[in-house]
KOLTI-636457 format. One record per atom (N, C-alpha, C, O, CB): x, y, z; residue in one letter; atom name. Coordinates in steps of 0.05 Angstrom, whole numbers, plus 5000, padded with zeros to 4 digits. Glycine has a CB too. Layout:
// residues N
SITE    x    y    z type atom
SITE    X    Y    Z    A   CA
...
This chain:
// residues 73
SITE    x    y    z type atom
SITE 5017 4976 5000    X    N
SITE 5000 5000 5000    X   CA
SITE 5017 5025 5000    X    C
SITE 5037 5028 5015    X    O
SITE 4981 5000 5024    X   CB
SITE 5008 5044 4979    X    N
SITE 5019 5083 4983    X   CA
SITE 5015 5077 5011    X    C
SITE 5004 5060 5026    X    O
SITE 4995 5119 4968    X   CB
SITE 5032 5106 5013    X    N
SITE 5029 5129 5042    X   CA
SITE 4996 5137 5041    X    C
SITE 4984 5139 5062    X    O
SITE 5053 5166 5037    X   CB
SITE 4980 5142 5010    X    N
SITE 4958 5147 5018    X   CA
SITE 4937 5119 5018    X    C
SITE 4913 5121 5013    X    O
SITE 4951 5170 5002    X   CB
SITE 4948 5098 5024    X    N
SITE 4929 5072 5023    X   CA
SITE 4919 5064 4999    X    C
SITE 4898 5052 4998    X    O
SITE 4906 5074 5038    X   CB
SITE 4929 5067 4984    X    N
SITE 4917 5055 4954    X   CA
SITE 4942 5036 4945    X    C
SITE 4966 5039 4951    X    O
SITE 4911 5083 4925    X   CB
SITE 4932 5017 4931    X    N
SITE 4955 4994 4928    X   CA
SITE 4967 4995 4906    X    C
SITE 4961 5001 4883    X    O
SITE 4946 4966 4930    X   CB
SITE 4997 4986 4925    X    N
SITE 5020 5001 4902    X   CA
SITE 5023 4981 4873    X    C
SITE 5022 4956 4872    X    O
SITE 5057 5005 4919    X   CB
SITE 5026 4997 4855    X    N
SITE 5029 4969 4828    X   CA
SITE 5066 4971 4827    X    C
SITE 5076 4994 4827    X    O
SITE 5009 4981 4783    X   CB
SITE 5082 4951 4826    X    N
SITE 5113 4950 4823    X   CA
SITE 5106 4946 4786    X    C
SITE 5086 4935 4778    X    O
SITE 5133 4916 4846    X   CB
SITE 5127 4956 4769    X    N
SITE 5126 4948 4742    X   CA
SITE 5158 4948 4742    X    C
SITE 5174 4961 4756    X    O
SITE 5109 4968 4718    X   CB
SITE 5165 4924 4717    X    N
SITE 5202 4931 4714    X   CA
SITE 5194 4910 4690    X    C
SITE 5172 4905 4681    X    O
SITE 5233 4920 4745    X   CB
SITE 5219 4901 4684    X    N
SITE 5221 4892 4650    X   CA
SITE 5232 4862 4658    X    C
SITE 5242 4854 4679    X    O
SITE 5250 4914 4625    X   CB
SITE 5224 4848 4634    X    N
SITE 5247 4826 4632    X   CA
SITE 5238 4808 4601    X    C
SITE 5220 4809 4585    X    O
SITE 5247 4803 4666    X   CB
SITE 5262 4792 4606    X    N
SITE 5257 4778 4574    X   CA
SITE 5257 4747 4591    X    C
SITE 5268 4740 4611    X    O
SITE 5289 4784 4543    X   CB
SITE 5236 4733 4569    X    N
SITE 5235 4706 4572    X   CA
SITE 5258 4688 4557    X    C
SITE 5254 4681 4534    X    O
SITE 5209 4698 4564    X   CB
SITE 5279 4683 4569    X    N
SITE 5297 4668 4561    X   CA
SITE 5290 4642 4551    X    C
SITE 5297 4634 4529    X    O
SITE 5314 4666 4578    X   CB
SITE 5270 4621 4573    X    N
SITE 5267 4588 4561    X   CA
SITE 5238 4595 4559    X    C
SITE 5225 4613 4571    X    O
SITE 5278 4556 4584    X   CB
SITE 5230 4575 4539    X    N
SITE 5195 4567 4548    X   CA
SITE 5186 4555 4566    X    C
SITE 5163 4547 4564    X    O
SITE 5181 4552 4533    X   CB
SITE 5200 4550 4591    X    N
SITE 5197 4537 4620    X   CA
SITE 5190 4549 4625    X    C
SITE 5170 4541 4636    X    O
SITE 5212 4528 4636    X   CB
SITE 5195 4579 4627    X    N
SITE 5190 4602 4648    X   CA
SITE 5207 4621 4659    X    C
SITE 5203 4635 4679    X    O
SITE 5181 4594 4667    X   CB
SITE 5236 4618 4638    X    N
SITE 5252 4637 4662    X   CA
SITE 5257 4652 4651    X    C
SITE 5266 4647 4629    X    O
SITE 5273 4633 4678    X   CB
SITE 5256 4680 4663    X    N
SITE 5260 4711 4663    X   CA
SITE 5274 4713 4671    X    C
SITE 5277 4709 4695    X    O
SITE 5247 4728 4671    X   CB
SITE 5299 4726 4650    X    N
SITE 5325 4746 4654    X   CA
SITE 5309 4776 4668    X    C
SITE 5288 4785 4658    X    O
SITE 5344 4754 4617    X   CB
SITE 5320 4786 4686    X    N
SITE 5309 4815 4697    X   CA
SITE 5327 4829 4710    X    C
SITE 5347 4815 4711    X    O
SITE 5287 4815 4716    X   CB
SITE 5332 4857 4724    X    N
SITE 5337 4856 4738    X   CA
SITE 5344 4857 4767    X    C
SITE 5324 4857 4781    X    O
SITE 5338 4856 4730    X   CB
SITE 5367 4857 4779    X    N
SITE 5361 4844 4815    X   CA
SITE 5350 4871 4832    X    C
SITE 5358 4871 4855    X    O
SITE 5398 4831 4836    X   CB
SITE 5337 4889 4827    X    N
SITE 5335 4901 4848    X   CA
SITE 5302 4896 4831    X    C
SITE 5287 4915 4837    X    O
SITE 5354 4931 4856    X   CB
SITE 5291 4882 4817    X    N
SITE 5259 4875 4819    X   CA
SITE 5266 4859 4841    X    C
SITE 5258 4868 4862    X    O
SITE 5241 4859 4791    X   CB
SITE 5277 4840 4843    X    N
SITE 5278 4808 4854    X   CA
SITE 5281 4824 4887    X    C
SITE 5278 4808 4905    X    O
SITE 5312 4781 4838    X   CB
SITE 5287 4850 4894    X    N
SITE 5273 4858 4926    X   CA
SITE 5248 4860 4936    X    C
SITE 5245 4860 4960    X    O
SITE 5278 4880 4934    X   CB
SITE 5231 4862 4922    X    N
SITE 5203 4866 4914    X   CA
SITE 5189 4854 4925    X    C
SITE 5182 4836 4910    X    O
SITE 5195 4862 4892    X   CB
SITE 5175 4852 4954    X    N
SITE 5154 4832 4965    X   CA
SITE 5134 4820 4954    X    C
SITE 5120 4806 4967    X    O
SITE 5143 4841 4980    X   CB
SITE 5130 4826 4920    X    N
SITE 5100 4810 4904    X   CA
SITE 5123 4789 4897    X    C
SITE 5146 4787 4890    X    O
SITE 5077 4828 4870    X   CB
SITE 5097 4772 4904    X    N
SITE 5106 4740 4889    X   CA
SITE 5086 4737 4878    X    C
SITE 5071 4721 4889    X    O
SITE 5113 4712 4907    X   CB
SITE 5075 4750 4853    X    N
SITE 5064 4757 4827    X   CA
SITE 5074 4762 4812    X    C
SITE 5082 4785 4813    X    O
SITE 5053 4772 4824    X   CB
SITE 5081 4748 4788    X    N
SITE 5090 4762 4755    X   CA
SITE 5071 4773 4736    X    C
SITE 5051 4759 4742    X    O
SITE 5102 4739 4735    X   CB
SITE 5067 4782 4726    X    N
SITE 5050 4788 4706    X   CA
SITE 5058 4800 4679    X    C
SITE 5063 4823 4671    X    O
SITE 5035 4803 4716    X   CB
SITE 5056 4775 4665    X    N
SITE 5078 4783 4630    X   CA
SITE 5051 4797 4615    X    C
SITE 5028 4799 4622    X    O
SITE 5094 4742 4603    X   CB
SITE 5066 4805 4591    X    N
SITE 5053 4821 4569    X   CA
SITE 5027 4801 4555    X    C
SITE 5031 4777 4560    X    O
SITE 5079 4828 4545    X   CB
SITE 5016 4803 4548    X    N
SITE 4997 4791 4539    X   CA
SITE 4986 4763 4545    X    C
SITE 4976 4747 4529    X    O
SITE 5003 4793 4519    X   CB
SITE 4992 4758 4576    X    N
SITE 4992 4730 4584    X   CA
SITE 4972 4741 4615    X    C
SITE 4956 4760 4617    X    O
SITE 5030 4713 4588    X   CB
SITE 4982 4722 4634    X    N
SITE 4970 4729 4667    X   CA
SITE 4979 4732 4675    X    C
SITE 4998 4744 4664    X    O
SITE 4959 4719 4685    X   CB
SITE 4980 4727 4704    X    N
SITE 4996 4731 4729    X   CA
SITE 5004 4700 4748    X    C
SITE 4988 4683 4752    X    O
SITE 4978 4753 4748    X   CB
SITE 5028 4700 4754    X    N
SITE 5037 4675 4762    X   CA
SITE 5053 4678 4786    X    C
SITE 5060 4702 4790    X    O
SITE 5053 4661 4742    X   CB
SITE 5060 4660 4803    X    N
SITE 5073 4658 4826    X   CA
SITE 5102 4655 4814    X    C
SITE 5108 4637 4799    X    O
SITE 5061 4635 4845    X   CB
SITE 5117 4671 4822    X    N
SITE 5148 4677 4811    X   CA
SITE 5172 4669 4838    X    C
SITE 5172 4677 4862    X    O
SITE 5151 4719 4803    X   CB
SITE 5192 4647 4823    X    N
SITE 5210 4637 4845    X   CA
SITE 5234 4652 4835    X    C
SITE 5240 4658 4811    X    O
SITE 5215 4603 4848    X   CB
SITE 5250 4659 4861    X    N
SITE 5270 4668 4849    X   CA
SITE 5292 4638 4846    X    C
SITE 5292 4617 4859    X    O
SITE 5280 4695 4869    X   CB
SITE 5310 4648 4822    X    N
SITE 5329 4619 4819    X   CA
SITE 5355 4632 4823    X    C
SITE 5370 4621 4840    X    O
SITE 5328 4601 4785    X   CB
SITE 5363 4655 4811    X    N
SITE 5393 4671 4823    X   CA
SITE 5395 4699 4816    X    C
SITE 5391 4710 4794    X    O
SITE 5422 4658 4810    X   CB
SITE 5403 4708 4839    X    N
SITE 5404 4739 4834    X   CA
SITE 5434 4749 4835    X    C
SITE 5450 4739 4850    X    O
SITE 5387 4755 4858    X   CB
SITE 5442 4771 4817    X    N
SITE 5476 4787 4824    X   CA
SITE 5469 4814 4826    X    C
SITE 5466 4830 4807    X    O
SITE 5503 4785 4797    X   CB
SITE 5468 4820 4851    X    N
SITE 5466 4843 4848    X   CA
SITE 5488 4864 4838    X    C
SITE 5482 4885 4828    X    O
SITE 5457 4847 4867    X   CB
SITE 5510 4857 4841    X    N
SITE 5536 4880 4835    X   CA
SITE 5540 4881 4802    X    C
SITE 5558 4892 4791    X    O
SITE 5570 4868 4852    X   CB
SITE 5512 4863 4787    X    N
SITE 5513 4861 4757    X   CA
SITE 5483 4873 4757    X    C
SITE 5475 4880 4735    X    O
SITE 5520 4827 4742    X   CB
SITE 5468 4875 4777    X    N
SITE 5434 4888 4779    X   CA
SITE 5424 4860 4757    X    C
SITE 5408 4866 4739    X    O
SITE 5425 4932 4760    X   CB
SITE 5432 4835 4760    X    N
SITE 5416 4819 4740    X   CA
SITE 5411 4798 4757    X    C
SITE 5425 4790 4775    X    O
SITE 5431 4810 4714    X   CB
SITE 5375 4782 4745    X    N
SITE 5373 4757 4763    X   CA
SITE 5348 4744 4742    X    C
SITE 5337 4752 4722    X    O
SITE 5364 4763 4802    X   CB
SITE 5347 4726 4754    X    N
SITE 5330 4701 4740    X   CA
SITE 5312 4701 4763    X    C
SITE 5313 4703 4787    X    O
SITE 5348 4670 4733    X   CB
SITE 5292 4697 4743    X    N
SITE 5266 4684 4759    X   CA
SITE 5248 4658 4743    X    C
SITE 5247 4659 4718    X    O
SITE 5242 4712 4763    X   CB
SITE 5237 4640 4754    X    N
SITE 5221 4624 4735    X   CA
SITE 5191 4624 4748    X    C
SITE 5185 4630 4771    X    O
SITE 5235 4591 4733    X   CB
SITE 5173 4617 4727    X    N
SITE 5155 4623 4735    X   CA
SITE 5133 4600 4730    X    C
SITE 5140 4590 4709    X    O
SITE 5152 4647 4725    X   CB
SITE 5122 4594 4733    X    N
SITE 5096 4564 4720    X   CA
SITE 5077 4577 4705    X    C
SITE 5062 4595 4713    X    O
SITE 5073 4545 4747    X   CB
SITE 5078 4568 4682    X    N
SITE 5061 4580 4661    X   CA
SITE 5038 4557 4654    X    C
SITE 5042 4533 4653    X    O
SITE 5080 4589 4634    X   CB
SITE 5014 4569 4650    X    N
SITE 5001 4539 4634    X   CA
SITE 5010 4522 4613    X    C
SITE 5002 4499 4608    X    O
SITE 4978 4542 4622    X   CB
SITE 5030 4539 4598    X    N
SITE 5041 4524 4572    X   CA
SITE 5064 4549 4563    X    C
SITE 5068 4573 4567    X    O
SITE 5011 4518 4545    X   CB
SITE 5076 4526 4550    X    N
SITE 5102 4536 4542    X   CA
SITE 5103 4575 4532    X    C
SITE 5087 4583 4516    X    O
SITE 5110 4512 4513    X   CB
SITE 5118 4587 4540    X    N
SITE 5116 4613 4538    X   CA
SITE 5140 4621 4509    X    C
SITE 5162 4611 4506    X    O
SITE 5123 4625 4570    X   CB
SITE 5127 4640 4493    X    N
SITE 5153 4654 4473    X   CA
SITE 5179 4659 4484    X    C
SITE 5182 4678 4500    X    O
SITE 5146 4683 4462    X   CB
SITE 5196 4645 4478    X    N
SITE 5223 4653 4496    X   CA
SITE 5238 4670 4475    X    C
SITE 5231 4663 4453    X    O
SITE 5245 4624 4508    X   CB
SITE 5263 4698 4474    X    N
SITE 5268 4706 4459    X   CA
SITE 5288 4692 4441    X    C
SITE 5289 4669 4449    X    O
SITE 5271 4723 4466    X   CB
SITE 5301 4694 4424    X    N
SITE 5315 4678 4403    X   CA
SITE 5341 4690 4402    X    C
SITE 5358 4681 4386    X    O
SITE 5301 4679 4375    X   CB
């Protein structure tokens, strides 16, 4: 929740590396208390973290999708 009680939305970027589910992003999303993803033209999913660097600001997350997701090429 804001300072004025309305609930906060977090947004940041990432690319889908495999069709498993894992998102290149980076590590200062992965501080973020939602354990919610929500990709572009898809839903919202329960997001694990798998490894974070922060002194590179980069990390991986995977996520359970109903089915195989566009991974980039």
């Amino acid at each position: 929740m804001s300072a004025e009680g309305r609930p906060e939305r977090i947004t940041g970027s990432g690319t889908i590396i495999h069709e498993a589910g894992f998102i290149l992003t980076n590590a200062h999303v992965l501080g973020s208390d939602k354990n919610m993803m929500q990709i572009h033209g898809g839903g919202s999913y329960p997001r694990q973290l798998v490894v974070g660097y922060s002194q590179y600001d980069l990390g991986i997350i995977k996520i359970d999708a109903d089915e195989p997701l566009k991974a980039m090429k």
